[in-house]
VEXRO-682738 format. One line per 4 residues: number of its first residue (from 1); their letters; for each residue x negated, y negated, z of N, C-alpha, C. Coordinates in steps of 0.05 Angstrom, whole numbers. Example, Ala and Ser with C-alpha at 12.3 -4.5 7.8 and 13.67 -1.06 7.14 Angstrom:
<atoms>
1	as	-264,114,156,-246,90,156,-264,66,156 | -257,45,142,-273,21,143,-258,-1,157 $
</atoms>
This chain:
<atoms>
1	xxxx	-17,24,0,0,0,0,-18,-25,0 | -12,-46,-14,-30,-74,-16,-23,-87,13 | -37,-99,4,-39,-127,30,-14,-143,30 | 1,-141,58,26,-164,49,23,-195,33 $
5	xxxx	2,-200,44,-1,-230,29,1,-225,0 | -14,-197,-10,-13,-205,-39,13,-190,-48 | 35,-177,-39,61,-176,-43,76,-199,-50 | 67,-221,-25,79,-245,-36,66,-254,-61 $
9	xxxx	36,-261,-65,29,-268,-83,34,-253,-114 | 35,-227,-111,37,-217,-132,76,-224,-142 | 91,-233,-122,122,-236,-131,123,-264,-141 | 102,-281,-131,105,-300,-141,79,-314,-157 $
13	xxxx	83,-305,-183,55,-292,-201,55,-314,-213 | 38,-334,-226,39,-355,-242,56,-338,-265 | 81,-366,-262,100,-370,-282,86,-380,-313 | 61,-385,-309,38,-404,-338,36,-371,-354 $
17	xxxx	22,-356,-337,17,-332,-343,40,-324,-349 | 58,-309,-340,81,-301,-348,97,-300,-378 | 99,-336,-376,104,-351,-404,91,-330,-421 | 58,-342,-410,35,-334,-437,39,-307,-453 $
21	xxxx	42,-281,-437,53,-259,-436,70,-247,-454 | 94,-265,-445,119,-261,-465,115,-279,-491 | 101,-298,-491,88,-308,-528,75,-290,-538 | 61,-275,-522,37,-252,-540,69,-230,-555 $
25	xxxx	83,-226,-537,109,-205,-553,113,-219,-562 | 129,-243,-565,150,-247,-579,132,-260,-611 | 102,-256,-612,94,-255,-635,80,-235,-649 | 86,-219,-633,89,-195,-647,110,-182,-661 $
29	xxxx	134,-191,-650,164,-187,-663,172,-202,-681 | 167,-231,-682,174,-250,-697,152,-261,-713 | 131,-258,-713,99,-266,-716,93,-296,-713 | 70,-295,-707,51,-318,-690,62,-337,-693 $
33	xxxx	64,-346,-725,71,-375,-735,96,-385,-729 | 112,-364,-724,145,-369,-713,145,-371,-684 | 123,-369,-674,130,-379,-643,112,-404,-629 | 117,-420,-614,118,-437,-614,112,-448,-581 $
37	xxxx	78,-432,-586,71,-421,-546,61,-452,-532 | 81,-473,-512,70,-488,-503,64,-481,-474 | 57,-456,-464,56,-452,-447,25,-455,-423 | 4,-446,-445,-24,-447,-422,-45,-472,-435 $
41	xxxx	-47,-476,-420,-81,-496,-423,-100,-487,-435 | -95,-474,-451,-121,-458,-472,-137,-476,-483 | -157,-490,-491,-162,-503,-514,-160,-495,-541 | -154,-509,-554,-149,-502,-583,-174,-512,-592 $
45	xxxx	-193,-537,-587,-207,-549,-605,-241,-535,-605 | -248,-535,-619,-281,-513,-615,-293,-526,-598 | -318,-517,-584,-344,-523,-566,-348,-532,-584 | -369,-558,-582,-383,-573,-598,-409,-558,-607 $
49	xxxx	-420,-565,-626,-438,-545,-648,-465,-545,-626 | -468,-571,-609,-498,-571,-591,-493,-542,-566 | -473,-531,-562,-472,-514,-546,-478,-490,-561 | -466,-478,-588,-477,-463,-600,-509,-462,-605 $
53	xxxx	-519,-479,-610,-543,-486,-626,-566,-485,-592 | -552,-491,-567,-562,-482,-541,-566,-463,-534 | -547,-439,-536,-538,-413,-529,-560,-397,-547 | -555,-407,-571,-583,-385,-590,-610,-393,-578 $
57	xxxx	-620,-427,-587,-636,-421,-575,-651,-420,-549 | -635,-418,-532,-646,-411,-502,-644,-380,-504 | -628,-362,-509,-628,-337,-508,-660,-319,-535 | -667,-337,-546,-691,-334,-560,-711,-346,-557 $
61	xxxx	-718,-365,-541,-738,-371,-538,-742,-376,-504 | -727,-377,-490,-723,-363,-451,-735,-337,-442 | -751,-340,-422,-758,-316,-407,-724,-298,-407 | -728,-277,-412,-705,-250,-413,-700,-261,-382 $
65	xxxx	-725,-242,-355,-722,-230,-341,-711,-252,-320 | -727,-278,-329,-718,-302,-316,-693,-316,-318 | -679,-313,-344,-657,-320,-354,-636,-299,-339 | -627,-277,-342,-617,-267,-331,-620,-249,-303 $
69	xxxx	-638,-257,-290,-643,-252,-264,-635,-272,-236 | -627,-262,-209,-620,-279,-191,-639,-310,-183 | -622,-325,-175,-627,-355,-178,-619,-359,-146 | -624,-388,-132,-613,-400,-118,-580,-395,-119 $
73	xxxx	-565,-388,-96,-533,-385,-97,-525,-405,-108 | -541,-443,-103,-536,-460,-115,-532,-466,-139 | -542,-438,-156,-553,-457,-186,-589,-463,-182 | -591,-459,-212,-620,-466,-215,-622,-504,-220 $
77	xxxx	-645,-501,-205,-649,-533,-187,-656,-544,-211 | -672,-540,-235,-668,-561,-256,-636,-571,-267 | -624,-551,-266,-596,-553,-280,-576,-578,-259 | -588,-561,-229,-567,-590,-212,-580,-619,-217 $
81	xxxx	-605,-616,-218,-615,-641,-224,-614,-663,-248 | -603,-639,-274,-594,-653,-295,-567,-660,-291 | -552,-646,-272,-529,-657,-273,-527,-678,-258 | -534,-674,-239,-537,-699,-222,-546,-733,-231 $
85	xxxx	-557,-728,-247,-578,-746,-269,-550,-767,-284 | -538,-743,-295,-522,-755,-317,-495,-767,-300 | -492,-758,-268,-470,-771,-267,-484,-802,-256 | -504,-798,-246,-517,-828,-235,-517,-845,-261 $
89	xxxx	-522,-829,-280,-519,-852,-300,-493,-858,-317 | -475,-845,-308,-447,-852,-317,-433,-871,-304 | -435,-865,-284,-420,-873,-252,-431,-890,-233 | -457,-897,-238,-469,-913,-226,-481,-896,-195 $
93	xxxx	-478,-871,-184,-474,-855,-156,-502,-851,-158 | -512,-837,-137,-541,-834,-128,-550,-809,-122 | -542,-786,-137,-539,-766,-135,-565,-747,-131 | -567,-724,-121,-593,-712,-130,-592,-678,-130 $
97	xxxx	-611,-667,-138,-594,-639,-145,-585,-625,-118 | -587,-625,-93,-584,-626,-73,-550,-628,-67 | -540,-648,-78,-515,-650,-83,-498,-643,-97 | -509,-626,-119,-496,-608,-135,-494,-576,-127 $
101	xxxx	-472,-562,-120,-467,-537,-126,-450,-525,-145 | -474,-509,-173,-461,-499,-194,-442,-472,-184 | -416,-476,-195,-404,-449,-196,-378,-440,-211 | -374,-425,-210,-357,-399,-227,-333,-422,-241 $
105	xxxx	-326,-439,-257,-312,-462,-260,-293,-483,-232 | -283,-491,-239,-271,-513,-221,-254,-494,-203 | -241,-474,-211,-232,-448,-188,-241,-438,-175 | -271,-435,-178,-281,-426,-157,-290,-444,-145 $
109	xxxx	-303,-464,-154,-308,-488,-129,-293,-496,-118 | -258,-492,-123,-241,-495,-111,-243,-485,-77 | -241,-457,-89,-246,-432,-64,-264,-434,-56 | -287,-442,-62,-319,-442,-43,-312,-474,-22 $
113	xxxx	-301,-484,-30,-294,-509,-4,-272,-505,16 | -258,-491,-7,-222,-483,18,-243,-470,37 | -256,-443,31,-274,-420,46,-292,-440,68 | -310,-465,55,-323,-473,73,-312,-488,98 $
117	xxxx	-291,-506,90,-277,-525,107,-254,-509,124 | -228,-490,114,-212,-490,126,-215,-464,146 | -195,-477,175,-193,-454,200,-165,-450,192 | -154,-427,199,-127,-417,206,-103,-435,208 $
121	xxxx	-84,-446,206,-74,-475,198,-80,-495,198 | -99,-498,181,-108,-533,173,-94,-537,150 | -83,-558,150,-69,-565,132,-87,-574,107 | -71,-574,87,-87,-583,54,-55,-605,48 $
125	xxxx	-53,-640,42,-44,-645,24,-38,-646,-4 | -27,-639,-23,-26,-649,-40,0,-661,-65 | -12,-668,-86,14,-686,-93,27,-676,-114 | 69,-672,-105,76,-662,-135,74,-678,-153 $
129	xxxx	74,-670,-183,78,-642,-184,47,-639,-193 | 45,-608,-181,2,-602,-173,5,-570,-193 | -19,-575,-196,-27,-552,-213,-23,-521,-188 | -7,-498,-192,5,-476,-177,-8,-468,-161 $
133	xxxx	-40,-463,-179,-56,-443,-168,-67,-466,-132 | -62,-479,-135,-79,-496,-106,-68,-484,-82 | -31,-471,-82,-24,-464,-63,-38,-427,-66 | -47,-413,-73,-60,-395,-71,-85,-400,-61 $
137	xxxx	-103,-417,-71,-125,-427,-56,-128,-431,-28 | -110,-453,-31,-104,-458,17,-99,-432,28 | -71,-414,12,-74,-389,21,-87,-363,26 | -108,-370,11,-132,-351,10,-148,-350,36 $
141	xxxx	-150,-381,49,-163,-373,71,-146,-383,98 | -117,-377,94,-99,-387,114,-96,-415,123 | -97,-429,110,-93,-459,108,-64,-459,98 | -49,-485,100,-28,-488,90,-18,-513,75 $
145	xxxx	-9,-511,52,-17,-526,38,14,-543,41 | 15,-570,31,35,-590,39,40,-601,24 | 53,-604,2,60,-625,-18,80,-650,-17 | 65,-669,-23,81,-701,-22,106,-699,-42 $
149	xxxx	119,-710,-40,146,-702,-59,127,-725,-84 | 146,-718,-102,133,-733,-133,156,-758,-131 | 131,-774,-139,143,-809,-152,157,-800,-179 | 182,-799,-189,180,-783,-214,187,-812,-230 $
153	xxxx	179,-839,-222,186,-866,-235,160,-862,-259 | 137,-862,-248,103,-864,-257,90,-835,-252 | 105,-823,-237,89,-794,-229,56,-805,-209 | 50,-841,-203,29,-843,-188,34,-829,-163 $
157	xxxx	17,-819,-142,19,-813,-117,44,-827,-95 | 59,-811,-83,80,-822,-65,66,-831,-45 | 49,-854,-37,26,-864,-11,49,-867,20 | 67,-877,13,80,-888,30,94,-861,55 $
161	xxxx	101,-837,33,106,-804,49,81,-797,52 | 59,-797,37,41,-794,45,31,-796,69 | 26,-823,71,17,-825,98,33,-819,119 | 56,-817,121,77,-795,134,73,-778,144 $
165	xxxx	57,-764,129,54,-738,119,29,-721,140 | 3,-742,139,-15,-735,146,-15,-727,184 | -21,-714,187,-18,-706,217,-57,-694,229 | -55,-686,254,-84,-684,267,-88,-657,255 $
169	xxxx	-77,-633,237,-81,-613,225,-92,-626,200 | -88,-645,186,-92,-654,167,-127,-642,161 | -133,-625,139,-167,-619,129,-170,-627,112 | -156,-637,90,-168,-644,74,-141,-659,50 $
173	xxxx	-148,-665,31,-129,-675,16,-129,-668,-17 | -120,-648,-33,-127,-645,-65,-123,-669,-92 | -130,-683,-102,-124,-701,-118,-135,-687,-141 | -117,-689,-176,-115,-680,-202,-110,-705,-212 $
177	xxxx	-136,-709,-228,-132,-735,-248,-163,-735,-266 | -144,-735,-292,-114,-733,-304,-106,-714,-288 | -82,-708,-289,-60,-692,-273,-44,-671,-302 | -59,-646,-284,-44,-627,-291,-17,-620,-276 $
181	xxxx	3,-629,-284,16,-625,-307,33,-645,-319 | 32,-677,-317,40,-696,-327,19,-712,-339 | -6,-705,-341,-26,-729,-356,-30,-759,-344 | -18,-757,-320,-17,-789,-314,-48,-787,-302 $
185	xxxx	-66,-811,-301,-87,-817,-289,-79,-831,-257 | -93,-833,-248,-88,-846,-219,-100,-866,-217 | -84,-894,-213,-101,-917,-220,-125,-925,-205 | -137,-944,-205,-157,-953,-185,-135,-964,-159 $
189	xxxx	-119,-974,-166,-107,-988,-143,-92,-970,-121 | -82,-941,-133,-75,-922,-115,-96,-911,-103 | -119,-908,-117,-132,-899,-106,-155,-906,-82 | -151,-938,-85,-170,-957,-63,-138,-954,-44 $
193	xxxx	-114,-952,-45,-95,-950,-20,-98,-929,-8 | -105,-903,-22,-101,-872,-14,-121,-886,9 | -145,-889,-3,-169,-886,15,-161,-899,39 | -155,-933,39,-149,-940,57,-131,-917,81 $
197	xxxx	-118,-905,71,-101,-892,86,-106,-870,96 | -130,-854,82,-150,-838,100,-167,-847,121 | -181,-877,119,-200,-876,134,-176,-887,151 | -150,-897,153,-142,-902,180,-128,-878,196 $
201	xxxx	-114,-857,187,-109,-837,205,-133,-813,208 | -158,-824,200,-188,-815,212,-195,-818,238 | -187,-844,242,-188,-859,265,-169,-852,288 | -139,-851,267,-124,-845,299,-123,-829,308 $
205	xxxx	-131,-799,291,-130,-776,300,-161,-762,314 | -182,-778,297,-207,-773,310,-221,-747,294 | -212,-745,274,-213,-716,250,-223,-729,232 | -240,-712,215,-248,-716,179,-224,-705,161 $
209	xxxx	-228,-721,144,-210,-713,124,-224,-713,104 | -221,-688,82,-235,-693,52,-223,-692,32 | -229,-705,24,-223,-710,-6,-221,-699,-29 | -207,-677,-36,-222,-662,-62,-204,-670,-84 $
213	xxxx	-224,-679,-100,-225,-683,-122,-224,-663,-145 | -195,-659,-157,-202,-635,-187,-204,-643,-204 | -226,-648,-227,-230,-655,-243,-241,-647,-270 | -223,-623,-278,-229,-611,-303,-220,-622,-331 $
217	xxxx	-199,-650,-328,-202,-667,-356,-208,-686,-345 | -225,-700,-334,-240,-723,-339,-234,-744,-364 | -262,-728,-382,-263,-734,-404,-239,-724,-425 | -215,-726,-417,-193,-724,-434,-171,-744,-421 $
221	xxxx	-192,-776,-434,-167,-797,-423,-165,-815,-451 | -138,-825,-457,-134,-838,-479,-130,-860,-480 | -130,-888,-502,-124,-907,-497,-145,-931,-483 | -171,-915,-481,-178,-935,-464,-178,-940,-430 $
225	xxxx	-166,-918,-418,-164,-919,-395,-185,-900,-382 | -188,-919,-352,-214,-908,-345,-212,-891,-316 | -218,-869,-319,-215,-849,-297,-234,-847,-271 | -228,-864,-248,-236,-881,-228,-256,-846,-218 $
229	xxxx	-285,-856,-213,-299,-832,-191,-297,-832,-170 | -288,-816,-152,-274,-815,-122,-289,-825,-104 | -311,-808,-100,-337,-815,-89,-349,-844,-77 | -336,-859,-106,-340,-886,-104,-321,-908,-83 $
233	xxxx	-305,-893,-68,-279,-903,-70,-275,-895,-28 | -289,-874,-34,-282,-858,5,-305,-836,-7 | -316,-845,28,-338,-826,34,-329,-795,39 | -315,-790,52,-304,-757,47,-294,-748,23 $
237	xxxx	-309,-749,-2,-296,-741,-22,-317,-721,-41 | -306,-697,-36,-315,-682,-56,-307,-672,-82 | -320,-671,-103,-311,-670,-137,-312,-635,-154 | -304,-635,-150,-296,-603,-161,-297,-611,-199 $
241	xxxx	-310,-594,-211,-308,-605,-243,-316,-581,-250 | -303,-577,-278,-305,-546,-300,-319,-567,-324 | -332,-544,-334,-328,-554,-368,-314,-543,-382 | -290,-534,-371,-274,-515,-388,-257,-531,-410 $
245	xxxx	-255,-554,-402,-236,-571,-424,-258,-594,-441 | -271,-601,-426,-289,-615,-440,-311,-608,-450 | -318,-583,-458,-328,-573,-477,-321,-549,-494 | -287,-542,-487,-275,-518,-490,-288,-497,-489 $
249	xxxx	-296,-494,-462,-310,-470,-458,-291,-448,-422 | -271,-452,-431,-252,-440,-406,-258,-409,-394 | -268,-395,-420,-278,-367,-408,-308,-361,-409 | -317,-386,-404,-350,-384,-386,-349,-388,-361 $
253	xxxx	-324,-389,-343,-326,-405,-328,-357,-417,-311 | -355,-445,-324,-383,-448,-312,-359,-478,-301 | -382,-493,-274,-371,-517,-267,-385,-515,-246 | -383,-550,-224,-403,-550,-213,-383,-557,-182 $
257	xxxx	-392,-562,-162,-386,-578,-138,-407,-612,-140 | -388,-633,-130,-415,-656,-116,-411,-647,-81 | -422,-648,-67,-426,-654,-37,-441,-674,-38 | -430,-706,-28,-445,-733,-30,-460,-730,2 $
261	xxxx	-473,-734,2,-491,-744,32,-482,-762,46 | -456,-780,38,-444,-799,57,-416,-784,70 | -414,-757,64,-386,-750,77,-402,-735,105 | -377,-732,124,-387,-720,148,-397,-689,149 $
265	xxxx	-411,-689,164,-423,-663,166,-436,-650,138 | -446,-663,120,-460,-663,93,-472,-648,89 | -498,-633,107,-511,-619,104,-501,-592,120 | -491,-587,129,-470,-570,149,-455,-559,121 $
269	xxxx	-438,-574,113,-424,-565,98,-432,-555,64 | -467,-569,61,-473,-557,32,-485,-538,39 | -499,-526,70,-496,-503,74,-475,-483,74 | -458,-497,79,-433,-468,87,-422,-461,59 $
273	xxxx	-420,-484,39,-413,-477,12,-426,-463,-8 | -461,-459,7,-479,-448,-14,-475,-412,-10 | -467,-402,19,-462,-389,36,-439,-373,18 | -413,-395,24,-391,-380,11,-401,-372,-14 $
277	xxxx	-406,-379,-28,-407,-389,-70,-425,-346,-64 | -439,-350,-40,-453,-318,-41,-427,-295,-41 | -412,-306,-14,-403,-279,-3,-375,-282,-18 | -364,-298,-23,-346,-289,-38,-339,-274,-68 $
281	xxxx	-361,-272,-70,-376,-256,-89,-376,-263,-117 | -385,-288,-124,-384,-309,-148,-424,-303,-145 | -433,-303,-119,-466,-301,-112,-472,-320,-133 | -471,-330,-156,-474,-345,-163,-464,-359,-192 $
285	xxxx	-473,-389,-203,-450,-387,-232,-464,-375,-249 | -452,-371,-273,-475,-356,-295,-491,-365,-301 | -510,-345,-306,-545,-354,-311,-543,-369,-343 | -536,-357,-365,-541,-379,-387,-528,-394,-393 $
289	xxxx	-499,-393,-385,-484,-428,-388,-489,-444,-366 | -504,-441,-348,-520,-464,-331,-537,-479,-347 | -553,-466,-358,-572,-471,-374,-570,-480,-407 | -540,-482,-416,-531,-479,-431,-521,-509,-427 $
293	xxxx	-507,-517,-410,-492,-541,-405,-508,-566,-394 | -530,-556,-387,-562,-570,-382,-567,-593,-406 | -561,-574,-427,-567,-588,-451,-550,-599,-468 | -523,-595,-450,-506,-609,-470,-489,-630,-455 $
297	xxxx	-497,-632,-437,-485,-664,-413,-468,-685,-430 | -484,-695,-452,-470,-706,-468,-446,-713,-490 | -452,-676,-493,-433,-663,-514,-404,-675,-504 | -387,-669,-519,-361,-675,-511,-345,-656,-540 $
301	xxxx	-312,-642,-528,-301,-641,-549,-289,-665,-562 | -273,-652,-584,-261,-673,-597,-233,-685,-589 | -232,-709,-571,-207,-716,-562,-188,-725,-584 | -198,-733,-604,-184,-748,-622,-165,-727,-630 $
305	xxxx	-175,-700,-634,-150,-677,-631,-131,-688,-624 | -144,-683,-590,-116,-672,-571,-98,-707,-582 | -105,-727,-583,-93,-752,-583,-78,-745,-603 | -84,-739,-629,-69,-743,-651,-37,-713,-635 $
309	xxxx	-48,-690,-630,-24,-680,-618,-4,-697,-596 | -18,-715,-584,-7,-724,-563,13,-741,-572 | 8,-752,-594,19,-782,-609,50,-758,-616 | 44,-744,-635,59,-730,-654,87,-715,-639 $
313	xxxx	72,-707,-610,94,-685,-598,106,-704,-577 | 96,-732,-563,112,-744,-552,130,-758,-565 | 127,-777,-598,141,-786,-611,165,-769,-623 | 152,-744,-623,179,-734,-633,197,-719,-620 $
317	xxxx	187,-710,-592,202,-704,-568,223,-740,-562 | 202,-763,-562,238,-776,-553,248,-791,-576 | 239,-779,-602,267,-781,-624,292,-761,-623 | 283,-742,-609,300,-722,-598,322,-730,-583 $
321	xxxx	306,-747,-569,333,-751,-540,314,-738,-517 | 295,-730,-522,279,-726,-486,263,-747,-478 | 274,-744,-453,253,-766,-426,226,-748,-417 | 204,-771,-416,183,-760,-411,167,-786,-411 $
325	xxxx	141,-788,-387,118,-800,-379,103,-796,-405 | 93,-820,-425,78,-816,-432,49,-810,-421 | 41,-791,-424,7,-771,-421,-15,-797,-419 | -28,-806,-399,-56,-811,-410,-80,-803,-399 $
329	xxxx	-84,-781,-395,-104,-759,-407,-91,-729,-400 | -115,-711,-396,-101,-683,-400,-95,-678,-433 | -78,-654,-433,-68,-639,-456,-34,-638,-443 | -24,-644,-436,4,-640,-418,22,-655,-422 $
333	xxxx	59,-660,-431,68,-669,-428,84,-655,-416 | 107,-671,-386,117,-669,-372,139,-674,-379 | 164,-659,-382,192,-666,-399,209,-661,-381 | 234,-695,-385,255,-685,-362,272,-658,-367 $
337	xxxx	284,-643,-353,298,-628,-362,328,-638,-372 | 348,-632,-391,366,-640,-394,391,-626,-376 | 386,-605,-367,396,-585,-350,386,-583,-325 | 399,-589,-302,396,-583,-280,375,-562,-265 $
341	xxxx	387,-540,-273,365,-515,-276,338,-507,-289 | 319,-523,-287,299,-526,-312,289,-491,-314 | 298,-481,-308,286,-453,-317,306,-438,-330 | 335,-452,-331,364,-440,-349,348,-453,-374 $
345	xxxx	345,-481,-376,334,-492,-402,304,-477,-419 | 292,-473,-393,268,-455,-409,282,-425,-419 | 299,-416,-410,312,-394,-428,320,-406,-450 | 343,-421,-452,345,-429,-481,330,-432,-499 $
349	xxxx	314,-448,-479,283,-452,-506,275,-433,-523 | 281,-414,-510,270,-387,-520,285,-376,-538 | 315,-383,-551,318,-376,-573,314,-395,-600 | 305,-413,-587,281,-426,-611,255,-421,-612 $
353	xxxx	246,-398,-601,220,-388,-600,204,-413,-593 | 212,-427,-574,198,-443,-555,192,-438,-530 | 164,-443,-523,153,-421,-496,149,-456,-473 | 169,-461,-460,164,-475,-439,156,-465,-408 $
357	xxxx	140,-482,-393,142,-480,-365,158,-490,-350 | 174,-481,-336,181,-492,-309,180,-514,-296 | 182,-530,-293,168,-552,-269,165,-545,-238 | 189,-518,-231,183,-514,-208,158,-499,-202 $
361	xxxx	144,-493,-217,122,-484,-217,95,-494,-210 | 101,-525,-210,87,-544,-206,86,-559,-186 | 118,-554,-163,134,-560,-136,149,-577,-150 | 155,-585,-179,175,-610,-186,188,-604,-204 $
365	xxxx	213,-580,-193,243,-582,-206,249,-603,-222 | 269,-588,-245,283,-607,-259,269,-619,-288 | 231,-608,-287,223,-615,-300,202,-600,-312 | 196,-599,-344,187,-577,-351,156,-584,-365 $
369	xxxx	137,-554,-372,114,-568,-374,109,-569,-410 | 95,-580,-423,88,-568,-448,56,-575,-455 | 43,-562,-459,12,-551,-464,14,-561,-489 | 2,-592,-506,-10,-594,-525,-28,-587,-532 $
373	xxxx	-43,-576,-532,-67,-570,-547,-73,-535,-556 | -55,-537,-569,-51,-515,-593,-60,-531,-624 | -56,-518,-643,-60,-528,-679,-37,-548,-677 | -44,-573,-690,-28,-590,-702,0,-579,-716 $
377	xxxx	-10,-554,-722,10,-550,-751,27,-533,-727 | 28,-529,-713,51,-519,-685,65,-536,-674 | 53,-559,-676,73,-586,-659,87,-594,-681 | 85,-595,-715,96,-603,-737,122,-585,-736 $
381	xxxx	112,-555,-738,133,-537,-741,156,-537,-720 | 144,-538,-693,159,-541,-670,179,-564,-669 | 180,-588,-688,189,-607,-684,222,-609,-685 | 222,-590,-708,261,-585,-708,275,-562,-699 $
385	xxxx	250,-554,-684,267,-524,-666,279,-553,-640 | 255,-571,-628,269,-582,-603,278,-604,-610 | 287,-612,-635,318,-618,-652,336,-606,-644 | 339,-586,-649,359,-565,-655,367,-559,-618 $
389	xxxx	344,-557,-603,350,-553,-580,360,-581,-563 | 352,-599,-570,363,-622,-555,394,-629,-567 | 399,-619,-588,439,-619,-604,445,-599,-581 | 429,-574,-582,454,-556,-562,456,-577,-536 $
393	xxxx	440,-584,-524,441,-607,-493,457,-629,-497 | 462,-634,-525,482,-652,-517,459,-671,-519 | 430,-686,-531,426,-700,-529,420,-724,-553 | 422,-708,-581,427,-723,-592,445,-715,-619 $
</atoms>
């Protein structure tokens, strides 16, 4: 018999997956081009050619035994140091490889901090609507996770429940920006209030609070808008980052941790994280996309993609008659539901061979998700199935 915890977990299985699942059948029945999967965060757009052109030649001209042999749990110390490098010079921060821990993508540095920081109910804030997997995370090491109800005006942070919210259990706090699963960024100005509002129930309660930062689209912001570094902003803030979207590389998972030297207990804690990253048995991130991403700091995919999908599937979602936050970054748009039941409506969808998410999946009923970044020529085709589906709703 399994573990009760994972009874629950396994009943309540990512709904993303699920979706994904039932697109792989239903294009097999109806074939590929007839279905119409907005369901997972896949990237669609290639790794940029400097990652290929890395991977050959480091694997041909690299020590074998050195290349694929054990390293620091941290990551090999040139690699944190290049990273570290490139954010001081993005961000203006003072980083050094010291403050970098590479690992298993932004999921696992997820878990290597829940693992380091949380005791037996310490609470984790975070804000709807949040990417699923975070309440598995707190649960992994008996933490319990809390979500702020969603602003659904702007989808910015609810500050005002927030700070409500926060109590002397309070460990830490999750922030997504861009935000999976509405694309909204979090401005500078919420985010100089958040802080304010940490460092004052720091005080009343006499507790640290941290900050974690998820930040696997970054570099997928549009328009011109600029995606504030936490760090900069409150000293308890740690940055969790993949390259899984910004270099479409999702099944390498490679990604790193920052631990800044101005949060509490700093060195305490990039011990205990170097510790976990061992025993939880990640022992360390992969040996050649460390070395791989070394050299491509600069690289970036191609946003202009995802933008041109972004333009295409929001414009023609509200010629339709749907409400929705326009996206500015991410791959995600967030759609009101026209139906009460947003998971009656994701059935419907489905006899237009349209693969929606949930919103409750995200803690925010009522509203559903859709994954741009598939082929162009999917959001073209898709355009008069959710025609056709917004006439049955009654919406236009």
């Amino acid at each position: 018999m399994i573990s009760e915890k994972m009874i629950g977990m396994v009943q309540n299985s990512s709904a993303i997956r699920a979706m994904f699942e039932e697109g792989k059948k239903m294009a097999a029945i109806y074939g590929a081009e007839n279905v119409y999967d907005f369901s997972l965060g896949n990237p669609n757009v290639p790794a940029p050619q400097a990652v290929k052109e890395a991977a050959i030649d480091i694997l041909e001209h690299e020590d074998a035994l050195m290349l694929h042999g054990y390293m620091s749990n941290s990551g090999y110390e040139d690699v944190r140091a290049a990273v570290a490098a490139s954010l001081n010079s993005r961000f203006g921060t003072a980083f050094h490889e010291e403050n970098i821990l590479m690992t298993v993508g932004a999921a696992g540095g997820l878990n290597v901090i829940c693992k380091t920081l949380l005791n037996p109910g310490d609470e984790v804030l975070t804000f709807a609507p949040y990417f699923g997997e975070y309440r598995s995370y707190v649960s992994n090491y008996d933490g319990v996770l809390k979500a702020v109800p969603a602003n659904t005006i702007d989808f910015q942070p609810n500050l005002e429940q927030f700070s409500e919210m926060i109590t002397e259990k309070t460990k830490a706090v999750i922030v997504n920006s861009p935000n999976n699963p509405t694309g909204v960024v979090y401005s500078e100005e919420t985010i100089v209030k958040m802080a304010e509002i940490l460092r004052g129930k720091q005080r009343e309660f006499g507790t640290s609070i941290y900050l974690i930062s998820d930040e696997p689209y970054r570099e997928l912001a549009y328009d011109g808008v600029e995606v504030p570094y936490l760090t900069k902003y409150y000293e308890n803030t740690i940055v969790g980052y993949s390259f899984s979207k910004s270099l479409s590389l999702p099944g390498e998972r490679i990604g790193y941790l920052v631990l800044p030297d101005e949060m509490d207990d700093s060195e305490l804690i990039r011990g205990a994280a170097n510790v976990a990253n061992r025993i939880l048995g990640y022992v360390n991130a992969p040996s050649l996309f460390q070395r791989v991403i070394a050299r491509c700091l600069d690289a970036k995919a191609d946003v202009e993609y995802y933008n041109r999908n972004r333009e295409t599937l929001y414009s023609g979602l509200q010629k339709a008659g749907f409400t929705c936050v326009r996206p500015q970054g991410a791959f995600y748009l967030f759609v009101k539901s026209p139906m009460e039941d947003e998971k009656q409506f994701c059935d419907m969808a489905k006899k237009y061979h349209l693969l929606l998410v949930p919103g409750s999946s995200f803690g925010c009923p009522g509203y559903v998700r859709l994954a741009y970044c598939v082929a162009y020529e999917t959001i073209v085709n898709a355009l008069p199935k959710f025609d056709a589906l917004a006439q049955e709703c009654g919406l236009n």
